[in-house]
N, C-alpha and C positions, 0 to 999 in steps of 0.2 A: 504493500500500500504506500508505504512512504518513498518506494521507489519512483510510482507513476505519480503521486503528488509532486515531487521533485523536477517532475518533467512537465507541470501542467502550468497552462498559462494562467492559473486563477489569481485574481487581483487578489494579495493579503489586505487589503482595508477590513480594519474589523468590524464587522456587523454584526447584526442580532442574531441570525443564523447559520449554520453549518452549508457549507458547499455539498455536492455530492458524494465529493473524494474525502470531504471528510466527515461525513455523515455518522458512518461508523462510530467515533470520539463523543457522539450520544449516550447515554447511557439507557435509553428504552430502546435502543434497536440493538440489543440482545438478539432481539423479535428476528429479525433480518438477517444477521450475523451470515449464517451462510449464503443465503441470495446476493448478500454486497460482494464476500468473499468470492464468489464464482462473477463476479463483474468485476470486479475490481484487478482479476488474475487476469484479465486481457489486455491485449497489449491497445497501445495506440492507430496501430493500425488497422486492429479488430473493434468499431467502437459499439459501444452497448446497443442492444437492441434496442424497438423502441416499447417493447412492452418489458423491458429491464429500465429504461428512464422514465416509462409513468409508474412503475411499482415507487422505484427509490421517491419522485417527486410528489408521488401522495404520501408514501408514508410521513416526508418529510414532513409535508405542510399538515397534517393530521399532526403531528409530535409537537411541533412548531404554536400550532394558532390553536390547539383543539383545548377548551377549557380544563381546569382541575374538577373535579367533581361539585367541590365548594362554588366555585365560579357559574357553575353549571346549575347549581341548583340556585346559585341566587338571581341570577340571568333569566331563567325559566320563571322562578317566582314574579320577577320585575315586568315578565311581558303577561303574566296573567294575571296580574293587579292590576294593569294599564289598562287590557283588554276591558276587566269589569268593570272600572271605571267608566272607561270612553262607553259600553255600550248600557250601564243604567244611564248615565246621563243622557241617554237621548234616546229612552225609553219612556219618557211623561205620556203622561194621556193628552191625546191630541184632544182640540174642539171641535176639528174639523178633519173631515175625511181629506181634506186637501192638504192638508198638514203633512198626512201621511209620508208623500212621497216625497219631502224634504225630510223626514225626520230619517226615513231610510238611507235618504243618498246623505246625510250627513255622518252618520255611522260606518258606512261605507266607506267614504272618499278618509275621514281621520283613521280608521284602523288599515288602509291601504297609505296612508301616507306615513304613518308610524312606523311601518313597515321598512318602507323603501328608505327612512332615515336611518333605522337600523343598520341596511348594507349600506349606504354613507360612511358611517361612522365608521365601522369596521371595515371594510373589504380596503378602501385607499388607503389605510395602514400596512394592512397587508400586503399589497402588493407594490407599496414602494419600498418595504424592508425586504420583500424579496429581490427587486428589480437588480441591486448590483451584482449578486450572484448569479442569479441570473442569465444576465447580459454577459460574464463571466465565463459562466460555464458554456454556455453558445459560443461566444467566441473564442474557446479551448479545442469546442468541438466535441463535447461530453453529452451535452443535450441536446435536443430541438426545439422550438418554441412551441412547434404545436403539440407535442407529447406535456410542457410544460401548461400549454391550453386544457388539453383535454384532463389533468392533473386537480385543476383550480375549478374545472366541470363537476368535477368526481365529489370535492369537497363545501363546493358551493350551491349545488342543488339542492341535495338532503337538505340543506340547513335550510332553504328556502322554504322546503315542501314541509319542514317541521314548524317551523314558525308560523305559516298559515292555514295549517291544519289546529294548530293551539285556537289562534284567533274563532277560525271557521267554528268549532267545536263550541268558544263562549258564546260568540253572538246566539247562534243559534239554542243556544239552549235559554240563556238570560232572556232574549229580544227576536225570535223568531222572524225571519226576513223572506220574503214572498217564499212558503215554507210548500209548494209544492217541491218533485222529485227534482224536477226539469231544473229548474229556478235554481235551487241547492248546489244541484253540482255545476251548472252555469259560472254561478258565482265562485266559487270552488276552482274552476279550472281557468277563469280569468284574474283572479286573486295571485296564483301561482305561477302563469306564464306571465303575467304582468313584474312579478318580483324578479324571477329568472332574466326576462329581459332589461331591468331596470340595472341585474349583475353584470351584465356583459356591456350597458352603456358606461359604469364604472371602472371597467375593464379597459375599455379604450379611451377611458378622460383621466388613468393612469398613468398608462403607455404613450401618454404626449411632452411631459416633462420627468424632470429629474426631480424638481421639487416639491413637495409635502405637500406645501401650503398653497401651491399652483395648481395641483392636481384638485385638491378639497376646493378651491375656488371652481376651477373648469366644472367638476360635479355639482357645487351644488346651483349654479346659474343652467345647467342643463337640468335638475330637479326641478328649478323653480318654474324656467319655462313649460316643462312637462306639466306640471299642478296647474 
């Protein structure tokens, strides 16, 4: 290992995360040990496959961003007190039937927009502490971008499909919302591709600068105009 690290173009700038080559120097990827071991014994000329750099790139970013259990459970509590919140609040008894379909689309549009701030918050973190390794590792010739795409897919869906399954699950039990089958899973599956696509517009308003605080700007003037 310290052989082909010795020969690898990786930028030492120290960052938050482990390169590929050194991924290993984790202590949870025990897990791995032999899968790195059997890639890491290749030489340069032979370079990883590419279902050998999306195993290592998820596991990474899994090790890497994936909460403590404490974290987890308090993260979880936070978005299901929000959800209760936002959806008694705009559960009143209406006066009027016409009321109705403001009081639905306002519950809507706030727990859809809660949502999308959520990956805000988190994901351009993410993926600017990974950017220098990154860009790194591709320019060694160790990864691909798109094995590193489909990586940040693996890790960033579930979480999407988990957070608005939580949501879906209060409103609907608190605040019943056009509660036919149809309606349900409508909303269901426009809640979900809505989020997903909201990940990959932060995805590409990362990958435009170097900067933190440029990237958080670019996102969230494309948030706002979206809302």
């Amino acid at each position: 290992i310290n052989k082909i690290e010795n020969k690898s173009t990786i930028n030492s700038t120290p960052i938050a995360i482990p390169s590929v080559l050194g991924y290993s120097d984790i202590k949870a990827t025990r897990i791995f040990d032999t899968s790195l071991q059997n890639i890491l014994a290749k030489t340069e000329k032979s370079p990883n496959s590419l279902l050998d750099q999306l195993w290592i790139l998820y596991s990474r970013r899994i090790q890497t961003f994936w909460p403590t259990s404490k974290e987890f459970t308090m993260f979880t509590c936070q978005l299901f007190f929000v959800g209760v919140i936002v959806t008694y609040t705009f559960s009143y008894t209406v006066s009027t039937q016409l009321e109705l379909p403001y009081q639905v689309l306002m519950i809507l549009v706030v727990i859809s927009t809660y949502i999308m701030i959520i990956q805000y918050l988190g994901l351009v973190n993410e993926y600017m502490t990974e950017r220098k390794v990154i860009v790194s590792e591709n320019t060694g010739g160790y990864i691909s971008f798109w094995t590193y795409s489909f990586s940040a897919v693996l890790t960033e869906i579930p979480r999407a499909i988990a957070q608005c399954l939580l949501f879906y699950f209060l409103i609907y039990q608190i605040r019943p919302v056009n509660p036919e089958r149809i309606f349900k899973l409508f909303f269901l599956v426009c809640l979900m591709i809505g989020t997903i696509a909201w990940q990959s517009q932060i995805a590409v308003c990362s990958a435009i600068t170097d900067q933190i605080s440029i990237a958080y700007t670019i996102t969230f003037l494309v948030l706002g105009s979206g809302t």
